[in-house]
N, C-alpha and C positions, 0 to 999 in steps of 0.2 A: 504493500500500500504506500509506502512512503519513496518506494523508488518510483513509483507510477505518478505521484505530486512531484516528485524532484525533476521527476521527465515531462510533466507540463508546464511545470515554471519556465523549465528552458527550453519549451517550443514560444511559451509568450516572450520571453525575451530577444529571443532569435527574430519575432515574428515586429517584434521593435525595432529591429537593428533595420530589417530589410524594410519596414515603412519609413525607417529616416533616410536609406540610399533612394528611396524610389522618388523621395521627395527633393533630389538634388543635395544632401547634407549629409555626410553621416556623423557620426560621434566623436569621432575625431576630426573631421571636417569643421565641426561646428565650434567647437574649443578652440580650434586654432584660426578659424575667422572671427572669434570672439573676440581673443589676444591680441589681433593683429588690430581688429579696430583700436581698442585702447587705445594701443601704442601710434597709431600712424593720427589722431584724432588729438586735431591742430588746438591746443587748451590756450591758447597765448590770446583769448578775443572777449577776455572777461574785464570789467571794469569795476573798480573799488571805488569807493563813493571818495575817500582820499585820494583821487585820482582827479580828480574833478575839483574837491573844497578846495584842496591847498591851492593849486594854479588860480582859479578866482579869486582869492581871497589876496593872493600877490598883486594880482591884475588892477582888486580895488584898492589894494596901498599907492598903487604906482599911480594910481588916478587922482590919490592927494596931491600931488607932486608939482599939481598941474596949478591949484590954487593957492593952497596951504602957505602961508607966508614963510616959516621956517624950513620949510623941504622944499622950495621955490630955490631959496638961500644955497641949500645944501648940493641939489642938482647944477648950481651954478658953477660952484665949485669944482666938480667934476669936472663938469667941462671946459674951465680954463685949464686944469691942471690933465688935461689929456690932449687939450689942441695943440699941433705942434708949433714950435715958435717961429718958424719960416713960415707956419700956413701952406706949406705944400700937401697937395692933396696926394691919398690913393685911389684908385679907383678899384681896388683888387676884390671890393666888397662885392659889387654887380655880377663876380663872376662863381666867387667863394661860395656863396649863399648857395648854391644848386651841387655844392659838390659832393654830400653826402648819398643825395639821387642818383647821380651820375653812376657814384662808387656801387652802388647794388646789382645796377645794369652792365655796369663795365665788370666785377666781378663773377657774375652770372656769367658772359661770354668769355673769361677768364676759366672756366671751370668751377669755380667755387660757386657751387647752388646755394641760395637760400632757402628760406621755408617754405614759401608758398609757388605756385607755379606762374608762369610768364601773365597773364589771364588774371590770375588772382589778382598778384601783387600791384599792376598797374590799375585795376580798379578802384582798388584801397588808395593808392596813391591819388587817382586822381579825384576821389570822396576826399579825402586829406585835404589835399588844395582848392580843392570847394567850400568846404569848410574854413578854413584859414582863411580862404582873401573875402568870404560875405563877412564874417566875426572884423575881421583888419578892418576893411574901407567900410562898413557900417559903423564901427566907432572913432574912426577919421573923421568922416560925416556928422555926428554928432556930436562930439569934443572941441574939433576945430583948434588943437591947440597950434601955436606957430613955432615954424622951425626953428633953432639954435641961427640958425641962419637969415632968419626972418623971409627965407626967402616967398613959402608958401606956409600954411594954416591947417594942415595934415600930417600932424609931424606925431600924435599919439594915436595909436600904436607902433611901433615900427615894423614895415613889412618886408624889407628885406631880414630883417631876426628874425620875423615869425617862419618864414622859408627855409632858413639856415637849419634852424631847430623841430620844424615839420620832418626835414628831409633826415636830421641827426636820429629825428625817434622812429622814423621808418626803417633807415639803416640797422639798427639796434631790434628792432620787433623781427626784421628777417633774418639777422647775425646772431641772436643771442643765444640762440642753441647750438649754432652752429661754431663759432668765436668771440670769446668776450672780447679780444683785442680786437678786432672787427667792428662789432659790436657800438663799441665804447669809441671807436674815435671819428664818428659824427660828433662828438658832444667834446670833439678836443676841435674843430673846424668851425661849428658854431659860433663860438663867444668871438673867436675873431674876427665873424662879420659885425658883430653886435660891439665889438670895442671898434672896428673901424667905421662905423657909422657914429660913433660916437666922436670917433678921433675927425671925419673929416665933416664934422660942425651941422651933418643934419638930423641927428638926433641928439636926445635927450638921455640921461640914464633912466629915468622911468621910462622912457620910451620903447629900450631895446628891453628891462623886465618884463615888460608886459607883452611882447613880440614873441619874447622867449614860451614863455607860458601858452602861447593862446596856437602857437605852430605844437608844441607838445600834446597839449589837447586833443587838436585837433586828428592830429596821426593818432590817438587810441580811439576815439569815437569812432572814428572811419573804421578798426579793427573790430571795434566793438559790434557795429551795425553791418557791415559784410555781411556774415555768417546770416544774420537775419533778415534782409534783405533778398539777398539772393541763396534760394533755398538749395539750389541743385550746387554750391560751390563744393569745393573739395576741403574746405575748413571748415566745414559742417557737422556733426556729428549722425552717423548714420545709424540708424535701428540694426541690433543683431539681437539672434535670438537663437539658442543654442539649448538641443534636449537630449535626454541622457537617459537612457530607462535604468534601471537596476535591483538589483537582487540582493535581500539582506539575511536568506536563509528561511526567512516566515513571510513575507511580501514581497508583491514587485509593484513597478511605479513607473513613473516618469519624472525626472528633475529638468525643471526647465528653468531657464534662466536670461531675461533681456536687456539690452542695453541699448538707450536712447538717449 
């Protein structure tokens, strides 16, 4: 009696194995497309509410800056004590500012892949710089402060900082798994758009903090809303679902298990 139970458990189980091959999966098929999602399932597109306070909350210091009679004072300072005393200009900022972007595309055809694929990344990229220049020239528009230079009344935010450091935190979002030294040296190329805008008298130091901030911003939103935006991306996290039958000597079953 009891080898005639032991001999129908393991037709039911058998009879498990072959309904999970017939359905495209089997057992071990399925554990190991489970894994695989994990691991290949792009987690870099989550936003922390600290992600977000701290850069606004820089944004609104740097906007006292604008009126404030002692941080009026203090900005001014700055700027005598970085202008050069010949007044000779650079221009190196107009070109600096994009070189972080440059550096991901020209690595990519270098051979060193980043995270995401050709498709991906420039979409993000270009959600990034959409964002950045409505945020920039929408509080141009409204601020109206004037340049160090007096020459034009557009001079907070700065947007060539905010590019420099857009392109620095994209760099860094596709490199960071890949190279921290990578990674990390957009944010060595940054500041010295944002101190050459400062050096050659068209901005402000509240002008390139608040540039800084609002280009970093904007490359994690963009990361952030991808995924959700476009459902079929490969940064997406895909449904799996992986079933197992088994035998524990007194029952048999099915252990299933999904991931979304």
């Amino acid at each position: 009696m009891m080898k005639s139970k032991e001999t129908f458990n393991f037709r039911i189980i058998l009879i498990m194995l072959l309904l999970c091959a017939a359905s495209g999966v089997s057992a071990a098929d399925s554990l190991s497309c489970d894994v695989q999602r994990r691991c290949t399932f792009d987690d870099g597109h989550r936003l922390r509410a600290v992600d977000i306070v701290v850069p606004a909350a820089l944004v609104g210091v740097s906007a006292l800056y604008i009126e404030n009679g002692w941080m009026v004072r203090q900005k001014r300072a700055v700027r005598y004590a970085l202008l050069p005393k010949d007044r000779r200009k650079m221009h190196a900022d107009d070109y600096v500012q994009y070189s972080p972007v440059v550096a991901v595309y020209g690595l990519n055809l270098a051979g060193v892949r980043g995270r995401h694929s050709f498709k991906d990344r420039t979409i993000m990229l270009a959600m990034s710089y959409a964002t950045m220049g409505i945020i920039v020239n929408t509080m141009k528009l409204a601020i109206s402060e004037r340049r160090p230079d007096v020459s034009t009344r557009n001079s907070f935010p700065s947007g060539h900082t905010a590019t420099a450091f857009m392109g620095a935190q994209f760099l860094y979002e596709e490199y960071k798994s890949v190279s921290p030294l990578i990674a990390w040296s957009g944010f060595v190329v940054a500041p010295l758009t944002a101190y050459l805008r400062v050096y050659n008298d068209r901005h402000w130091i509240n002008d390139v903090v608040a540039g800084a901030c609002i280009g970093i911003v904007s490359t994690k939103l963009a990361y952030r809303l991808y995924p959700l935006l476009f459902r079929k991306s490969s940064c997406r996290r895909s449904t799996a679902l992986a079933a197992l039958p088994y035998y524990d000597g007194r029952s048999v079953g099915v252990s299933m298990n999904m991931t979304f």
